[in-house]
VEXVEX-441662 format. One record per residue: residue number from 1; x, y, z of N, C-alpha, C, O in turn. Coordinates in nm, 4 decimals. Layout:
% VEXVEX-441662
ATOM  doti        nu        nv        nw       cau       cav       caw        cu        cv        cw        ou        ov        ow
ATOM   NUM         X         Y         Z         X         Y         Z         X         Y         Z         X         Y         Z
...
% end
This chain:
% VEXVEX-441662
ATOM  doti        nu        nv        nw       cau       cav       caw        cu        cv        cw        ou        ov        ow
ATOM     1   -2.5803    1.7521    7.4292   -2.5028    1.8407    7.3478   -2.3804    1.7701    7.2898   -2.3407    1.7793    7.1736
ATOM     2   -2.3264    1.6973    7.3898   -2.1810    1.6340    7.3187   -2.2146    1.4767    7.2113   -2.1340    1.4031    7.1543
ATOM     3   -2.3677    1.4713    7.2182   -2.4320    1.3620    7.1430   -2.4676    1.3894    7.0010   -2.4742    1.3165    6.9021
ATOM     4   -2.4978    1.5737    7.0293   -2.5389    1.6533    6.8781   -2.3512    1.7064    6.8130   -2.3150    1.7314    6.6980
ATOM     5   -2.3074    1.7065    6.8839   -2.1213    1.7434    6.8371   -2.0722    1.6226    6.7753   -2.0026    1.6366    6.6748
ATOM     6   -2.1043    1.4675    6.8319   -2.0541    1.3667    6.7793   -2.1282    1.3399    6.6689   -2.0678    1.2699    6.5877
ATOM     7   -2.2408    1.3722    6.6371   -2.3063    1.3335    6.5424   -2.2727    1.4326    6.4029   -2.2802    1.3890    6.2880
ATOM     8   -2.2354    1.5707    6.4374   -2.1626    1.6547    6.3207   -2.1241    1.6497    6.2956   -2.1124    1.6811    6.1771
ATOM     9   -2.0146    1.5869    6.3873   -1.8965    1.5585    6.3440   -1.8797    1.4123    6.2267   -1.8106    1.4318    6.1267
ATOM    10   -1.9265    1.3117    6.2405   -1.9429    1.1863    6.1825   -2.0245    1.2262    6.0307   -2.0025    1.1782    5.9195
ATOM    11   -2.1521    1.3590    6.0814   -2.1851    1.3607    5.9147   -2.1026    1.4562    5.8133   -2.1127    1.4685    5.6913
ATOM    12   -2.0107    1.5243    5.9145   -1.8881    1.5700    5.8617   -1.8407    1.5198    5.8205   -1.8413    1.5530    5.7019
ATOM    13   -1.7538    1.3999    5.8464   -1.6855    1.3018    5.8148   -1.7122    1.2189    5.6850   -1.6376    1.1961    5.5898
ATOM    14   -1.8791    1.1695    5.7168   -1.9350    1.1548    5.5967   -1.9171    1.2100    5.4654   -1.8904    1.1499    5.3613
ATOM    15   -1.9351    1.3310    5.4842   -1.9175    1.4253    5.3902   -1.7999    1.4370    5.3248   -1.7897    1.4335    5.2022
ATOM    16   -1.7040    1.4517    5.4065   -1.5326    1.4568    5.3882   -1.5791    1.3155    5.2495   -1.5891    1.3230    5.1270
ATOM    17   -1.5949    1.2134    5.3358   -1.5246    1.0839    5.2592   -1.6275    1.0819    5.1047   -1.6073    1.0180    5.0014
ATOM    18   -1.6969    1.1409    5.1257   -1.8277    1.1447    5.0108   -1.7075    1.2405    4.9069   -1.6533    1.1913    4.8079
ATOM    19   -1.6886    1.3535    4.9455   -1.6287    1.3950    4.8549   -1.4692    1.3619    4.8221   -1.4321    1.3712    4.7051
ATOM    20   -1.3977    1.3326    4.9006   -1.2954    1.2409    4.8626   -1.2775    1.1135    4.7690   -1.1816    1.0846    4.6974
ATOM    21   -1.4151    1.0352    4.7930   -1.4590    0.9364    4.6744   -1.4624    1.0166    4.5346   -1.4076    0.9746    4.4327
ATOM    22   -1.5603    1.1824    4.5466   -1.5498    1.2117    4.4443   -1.4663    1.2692    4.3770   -1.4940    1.2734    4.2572
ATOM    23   -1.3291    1.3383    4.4216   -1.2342    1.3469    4.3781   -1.1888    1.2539    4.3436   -1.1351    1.2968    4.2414
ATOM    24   -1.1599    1.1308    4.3475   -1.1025    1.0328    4.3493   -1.1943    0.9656    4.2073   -1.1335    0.9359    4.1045
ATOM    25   -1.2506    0.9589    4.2119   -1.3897    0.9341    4.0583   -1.3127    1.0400    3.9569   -1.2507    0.9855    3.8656
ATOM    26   -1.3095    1.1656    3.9609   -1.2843    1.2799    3.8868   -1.1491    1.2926    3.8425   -1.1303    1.3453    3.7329
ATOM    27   -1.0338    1.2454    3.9225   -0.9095    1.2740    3.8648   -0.9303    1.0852    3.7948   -0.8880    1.0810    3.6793
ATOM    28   -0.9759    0.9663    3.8373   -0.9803    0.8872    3.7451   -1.0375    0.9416    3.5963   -0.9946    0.9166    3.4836
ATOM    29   -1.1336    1.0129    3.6324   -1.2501    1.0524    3.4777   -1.1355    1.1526    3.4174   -1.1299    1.1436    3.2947
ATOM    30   -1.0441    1.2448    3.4729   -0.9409    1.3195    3.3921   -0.8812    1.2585    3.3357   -0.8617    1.2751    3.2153
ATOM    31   -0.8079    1.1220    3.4394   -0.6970    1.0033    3.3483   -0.7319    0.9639    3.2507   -0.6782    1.0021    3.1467
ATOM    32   -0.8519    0.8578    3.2506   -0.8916    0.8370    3.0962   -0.9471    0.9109    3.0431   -1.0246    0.8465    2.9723
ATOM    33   -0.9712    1.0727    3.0174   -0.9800    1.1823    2.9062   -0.8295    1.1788    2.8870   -0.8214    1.1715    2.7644
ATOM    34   -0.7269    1.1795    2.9259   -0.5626    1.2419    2.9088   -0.5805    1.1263    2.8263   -0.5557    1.1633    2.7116
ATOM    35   -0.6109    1.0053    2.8268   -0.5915    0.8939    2.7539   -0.6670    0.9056    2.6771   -0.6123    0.8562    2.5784
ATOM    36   -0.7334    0.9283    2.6567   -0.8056    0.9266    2.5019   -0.7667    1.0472    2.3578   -0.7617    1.0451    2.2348
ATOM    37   -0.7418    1.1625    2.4947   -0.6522    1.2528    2.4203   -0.5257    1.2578    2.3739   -0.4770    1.3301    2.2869
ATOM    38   -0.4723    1.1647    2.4476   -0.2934    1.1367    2.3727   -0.3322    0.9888    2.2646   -0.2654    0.9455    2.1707
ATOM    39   -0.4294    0.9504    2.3059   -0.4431    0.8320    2.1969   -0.5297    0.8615    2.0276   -0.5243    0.7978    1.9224
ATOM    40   -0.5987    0.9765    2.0642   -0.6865    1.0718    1.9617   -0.5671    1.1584    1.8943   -0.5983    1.2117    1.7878
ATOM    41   -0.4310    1.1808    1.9421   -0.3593    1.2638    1.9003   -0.2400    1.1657    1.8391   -0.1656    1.2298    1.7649
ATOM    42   -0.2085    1.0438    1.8505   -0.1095    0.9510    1.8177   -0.2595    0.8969    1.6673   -0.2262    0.9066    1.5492
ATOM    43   -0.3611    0.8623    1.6929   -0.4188    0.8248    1.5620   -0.4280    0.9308    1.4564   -0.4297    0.8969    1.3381
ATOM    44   -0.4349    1.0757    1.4966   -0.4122    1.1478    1.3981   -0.2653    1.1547    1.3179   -0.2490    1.1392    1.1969
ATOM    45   -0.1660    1.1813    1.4161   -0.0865    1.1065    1.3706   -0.0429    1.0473    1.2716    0.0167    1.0988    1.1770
ATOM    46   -0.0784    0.8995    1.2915   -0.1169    0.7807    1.2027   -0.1591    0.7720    1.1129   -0.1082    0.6977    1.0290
ATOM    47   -0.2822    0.8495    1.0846   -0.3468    0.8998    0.9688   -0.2933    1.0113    0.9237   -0.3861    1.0434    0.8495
ATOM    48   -0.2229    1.0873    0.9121   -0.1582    1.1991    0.8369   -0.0978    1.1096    0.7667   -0.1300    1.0941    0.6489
ATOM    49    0.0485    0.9972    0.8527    0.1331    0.9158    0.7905    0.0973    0.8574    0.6749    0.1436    0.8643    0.5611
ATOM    50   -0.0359    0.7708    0.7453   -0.0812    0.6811    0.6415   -0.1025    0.7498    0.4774   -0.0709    0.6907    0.3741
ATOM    51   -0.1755    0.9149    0.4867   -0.2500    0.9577    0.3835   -0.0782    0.9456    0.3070   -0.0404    0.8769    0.2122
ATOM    52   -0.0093    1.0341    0.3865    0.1497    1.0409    0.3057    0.1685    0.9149    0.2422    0.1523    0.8950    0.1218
ATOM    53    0.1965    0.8468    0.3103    0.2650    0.6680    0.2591    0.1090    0.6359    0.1456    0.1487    0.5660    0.0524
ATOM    54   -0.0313    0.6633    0.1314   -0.1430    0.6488    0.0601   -0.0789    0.7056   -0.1044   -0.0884    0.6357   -0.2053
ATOM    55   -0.0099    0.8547   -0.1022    0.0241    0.9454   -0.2031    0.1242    0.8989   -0.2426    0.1360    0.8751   -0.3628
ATOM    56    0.2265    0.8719   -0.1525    0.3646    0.7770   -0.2346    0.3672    0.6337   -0.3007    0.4459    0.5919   -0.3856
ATOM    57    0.2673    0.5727   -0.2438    0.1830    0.4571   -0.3131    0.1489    0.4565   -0.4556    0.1660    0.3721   -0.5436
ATOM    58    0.0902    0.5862   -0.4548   -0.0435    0.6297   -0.5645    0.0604    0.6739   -0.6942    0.0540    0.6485   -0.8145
ATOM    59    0.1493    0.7444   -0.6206    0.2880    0.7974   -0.7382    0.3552    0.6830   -0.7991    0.3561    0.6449   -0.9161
ATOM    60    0.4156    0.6332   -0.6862    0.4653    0.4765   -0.7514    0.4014    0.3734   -0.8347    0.4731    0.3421   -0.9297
ATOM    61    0.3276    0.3321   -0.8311    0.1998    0.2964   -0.8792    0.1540    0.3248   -1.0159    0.1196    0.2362   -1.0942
ATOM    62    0.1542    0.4647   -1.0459    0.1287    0.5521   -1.1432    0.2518    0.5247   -1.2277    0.2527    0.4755   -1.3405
ATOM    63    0.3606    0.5664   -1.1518    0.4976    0.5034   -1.2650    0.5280    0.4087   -1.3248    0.5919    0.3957   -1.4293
ATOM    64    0.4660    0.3141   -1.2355    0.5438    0.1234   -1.2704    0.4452    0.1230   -1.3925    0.4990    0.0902   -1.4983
ATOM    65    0.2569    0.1649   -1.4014    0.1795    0.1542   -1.4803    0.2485    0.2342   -1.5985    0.2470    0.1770   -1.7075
ATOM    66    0.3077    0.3567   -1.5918    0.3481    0.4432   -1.7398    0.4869    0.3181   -1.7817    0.5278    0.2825   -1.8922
ATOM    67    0.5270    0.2803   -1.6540    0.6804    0.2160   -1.7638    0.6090    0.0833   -1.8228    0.6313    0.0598   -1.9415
ATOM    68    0.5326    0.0021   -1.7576    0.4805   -0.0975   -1.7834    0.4529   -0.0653   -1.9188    0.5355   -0.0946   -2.0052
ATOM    69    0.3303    0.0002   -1.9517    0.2763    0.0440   -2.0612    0.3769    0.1228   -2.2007    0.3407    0.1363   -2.3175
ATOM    70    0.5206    0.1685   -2.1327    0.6319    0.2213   -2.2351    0.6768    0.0846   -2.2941    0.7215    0.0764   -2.4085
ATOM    71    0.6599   -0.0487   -2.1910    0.7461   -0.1624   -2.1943    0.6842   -0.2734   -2.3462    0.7334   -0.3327   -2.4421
ATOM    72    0.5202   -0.2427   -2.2717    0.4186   -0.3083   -2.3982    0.4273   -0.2432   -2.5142    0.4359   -0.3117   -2.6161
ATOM    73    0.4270   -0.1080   -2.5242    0.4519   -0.0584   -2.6541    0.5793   -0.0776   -2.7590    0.5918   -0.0707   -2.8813
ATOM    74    0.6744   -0.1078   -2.6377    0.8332   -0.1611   -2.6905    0.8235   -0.3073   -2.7726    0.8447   -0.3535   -2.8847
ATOM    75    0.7744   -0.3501   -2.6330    0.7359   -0.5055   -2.7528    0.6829   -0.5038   -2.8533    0.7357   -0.5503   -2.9543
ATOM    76    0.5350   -0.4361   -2.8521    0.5122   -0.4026   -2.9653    0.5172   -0.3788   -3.0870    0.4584   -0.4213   -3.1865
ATOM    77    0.6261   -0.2762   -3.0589    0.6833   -0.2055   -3.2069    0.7778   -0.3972   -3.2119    0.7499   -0.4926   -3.2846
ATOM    78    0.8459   -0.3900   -3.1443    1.0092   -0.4998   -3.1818    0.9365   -0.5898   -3.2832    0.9697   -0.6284   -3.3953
ATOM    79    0.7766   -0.6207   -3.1741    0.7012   -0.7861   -3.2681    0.7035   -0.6954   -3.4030    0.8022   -0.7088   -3.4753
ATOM    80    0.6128   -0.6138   -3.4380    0.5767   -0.5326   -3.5535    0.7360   -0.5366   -3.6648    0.7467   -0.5764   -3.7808
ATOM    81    0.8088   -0.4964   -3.6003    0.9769   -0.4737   -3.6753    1.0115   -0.6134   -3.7131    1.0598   -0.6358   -3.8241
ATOM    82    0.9903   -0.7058   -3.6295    1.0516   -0.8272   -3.6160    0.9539   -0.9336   -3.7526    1.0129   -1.0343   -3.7917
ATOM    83    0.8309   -0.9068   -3.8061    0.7733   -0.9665   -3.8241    0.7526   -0.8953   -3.9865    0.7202   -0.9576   -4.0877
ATOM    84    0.7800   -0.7564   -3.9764    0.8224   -0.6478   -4.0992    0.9799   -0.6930   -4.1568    1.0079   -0.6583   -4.2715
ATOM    85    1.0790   -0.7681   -4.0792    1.2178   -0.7986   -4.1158    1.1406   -0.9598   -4.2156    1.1266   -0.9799   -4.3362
ATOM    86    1.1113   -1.0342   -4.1082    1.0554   -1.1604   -4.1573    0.9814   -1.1834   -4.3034    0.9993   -1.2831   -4.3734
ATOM    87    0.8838   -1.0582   -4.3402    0.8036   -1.0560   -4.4386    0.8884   -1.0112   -4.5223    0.8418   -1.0166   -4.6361
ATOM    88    1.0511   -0.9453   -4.5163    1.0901   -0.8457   -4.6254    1.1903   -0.9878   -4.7067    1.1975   -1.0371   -4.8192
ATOM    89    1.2528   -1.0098   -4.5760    1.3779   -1.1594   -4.6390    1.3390   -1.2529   -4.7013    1.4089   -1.3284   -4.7689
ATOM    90    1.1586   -1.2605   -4.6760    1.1451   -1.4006   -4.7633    1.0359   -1.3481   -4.9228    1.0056   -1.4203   -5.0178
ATOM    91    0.9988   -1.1969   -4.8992    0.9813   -1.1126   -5.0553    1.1169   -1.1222   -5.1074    1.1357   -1.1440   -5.2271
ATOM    92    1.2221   -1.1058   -5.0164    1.3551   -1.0684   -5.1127    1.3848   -1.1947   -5.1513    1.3960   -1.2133   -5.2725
ATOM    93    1.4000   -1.2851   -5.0784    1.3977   -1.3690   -5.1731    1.3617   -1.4534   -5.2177    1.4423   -1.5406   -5.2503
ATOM    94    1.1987   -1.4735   -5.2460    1.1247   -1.5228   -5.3446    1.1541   -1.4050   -5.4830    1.1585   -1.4345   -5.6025
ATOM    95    1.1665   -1.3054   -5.4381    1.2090   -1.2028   -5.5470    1.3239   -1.2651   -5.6577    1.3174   -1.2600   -5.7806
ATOM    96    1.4030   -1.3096   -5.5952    1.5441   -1.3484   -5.6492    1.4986   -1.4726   -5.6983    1.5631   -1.5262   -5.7885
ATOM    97    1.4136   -1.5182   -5.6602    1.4112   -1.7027   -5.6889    1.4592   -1.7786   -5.5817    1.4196   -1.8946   -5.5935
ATOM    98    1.5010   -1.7682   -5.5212    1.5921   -1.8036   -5.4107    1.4774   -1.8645   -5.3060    1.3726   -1.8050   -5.2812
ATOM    99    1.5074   -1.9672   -5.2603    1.4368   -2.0539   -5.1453    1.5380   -1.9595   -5.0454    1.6551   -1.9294   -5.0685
ATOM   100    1.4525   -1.9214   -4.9231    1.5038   -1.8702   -4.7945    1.5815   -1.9430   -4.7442    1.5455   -2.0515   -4.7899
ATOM   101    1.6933   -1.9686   -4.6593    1.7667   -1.9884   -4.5935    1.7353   -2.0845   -4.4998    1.8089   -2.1832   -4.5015
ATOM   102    1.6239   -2.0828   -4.3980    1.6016   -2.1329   -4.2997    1.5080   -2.2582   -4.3733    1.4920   -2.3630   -4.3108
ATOM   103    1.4619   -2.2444   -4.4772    1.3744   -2.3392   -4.5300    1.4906   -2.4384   -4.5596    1.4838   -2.5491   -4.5062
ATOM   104    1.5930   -2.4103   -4.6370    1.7212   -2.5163   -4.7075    1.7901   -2.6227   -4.5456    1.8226   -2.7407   -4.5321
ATOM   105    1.7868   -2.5254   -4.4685    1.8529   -2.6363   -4.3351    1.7934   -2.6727   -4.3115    1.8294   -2.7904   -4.3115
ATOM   106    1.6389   -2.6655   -4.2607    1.5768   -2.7608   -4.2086    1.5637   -2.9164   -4.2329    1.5763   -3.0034   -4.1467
ATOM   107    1.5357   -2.9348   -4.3687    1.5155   -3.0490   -4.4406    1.6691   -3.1075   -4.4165    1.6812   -3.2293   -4.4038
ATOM   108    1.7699   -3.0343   -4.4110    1.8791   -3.0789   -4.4052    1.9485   -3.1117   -4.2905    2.0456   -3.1872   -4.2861
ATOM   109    1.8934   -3.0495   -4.1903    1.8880   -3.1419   -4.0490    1.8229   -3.2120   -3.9778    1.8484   -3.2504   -3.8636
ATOM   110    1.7063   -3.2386   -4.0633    1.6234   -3.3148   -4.0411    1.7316   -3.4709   -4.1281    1.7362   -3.5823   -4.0757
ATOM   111    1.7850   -3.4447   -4.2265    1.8132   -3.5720   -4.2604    1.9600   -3.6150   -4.2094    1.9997   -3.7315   -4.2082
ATOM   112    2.0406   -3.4935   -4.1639    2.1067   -3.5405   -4.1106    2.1146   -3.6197   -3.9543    2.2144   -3.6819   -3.9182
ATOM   113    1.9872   -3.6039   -3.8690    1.9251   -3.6978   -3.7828    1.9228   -3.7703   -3.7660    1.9410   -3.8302   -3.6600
ATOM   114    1.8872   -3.8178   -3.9117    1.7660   -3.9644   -3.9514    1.9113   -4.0849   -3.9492    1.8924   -4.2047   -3.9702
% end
């Protein structure tokens, strides 16, 4: 009898430590769920940020392209103006008879060089 008591006792014991292992398995298996869940909740996070900082990108971006493109059209017109001044001074004065201006120095600093 005290051979069948020691032996209950030990698969008692057994038992105890069987399930103590498995608690011990289970609050590990909780830890890394808490970890995956605070790490699933810091990447969302991250990605909200990112989409934000994605849209302020996309705005900026969008602007530098409209001024860029205000900037080319500026040149634009100036070459166009600049090249409309050029064509008018030397009608005006071939109009007059008049040799242009920039044509008379050249030759003339060219010889003053020499």
């Amino acid at each position: 009898m005290l051979a069948k008591a020691e032996q209950k006792i030990r698969t008692l014991q057994n038992k105890i430590a069987g399930q103590q292992r498995e608690i011990r398995d289970l609050r590990a298996q909780v830890k890394r769920e808490e970890n995956l869940i605070a790490e699933r909740s810091e990447l969302k996070a991250e990605i909200t940020d990112l989409r934000i900082e994605n849209k302020e990108l996309t705005r900026a971006n969008r602007e530098h392209v409209e001024r860029n493109e205000a900037l080319q059209a500026e040149k634009e017109r100036l070459k166009a103006e600049a090249r409309a001044r050029r064509s008018n001074s030397l009608s005006a004065g071939a109009s007059l008879g008049r040799i242009p201006q920039s044509s008379v120095t050249r030759p003339l600093l060219k010889q003053q060089t020499s």
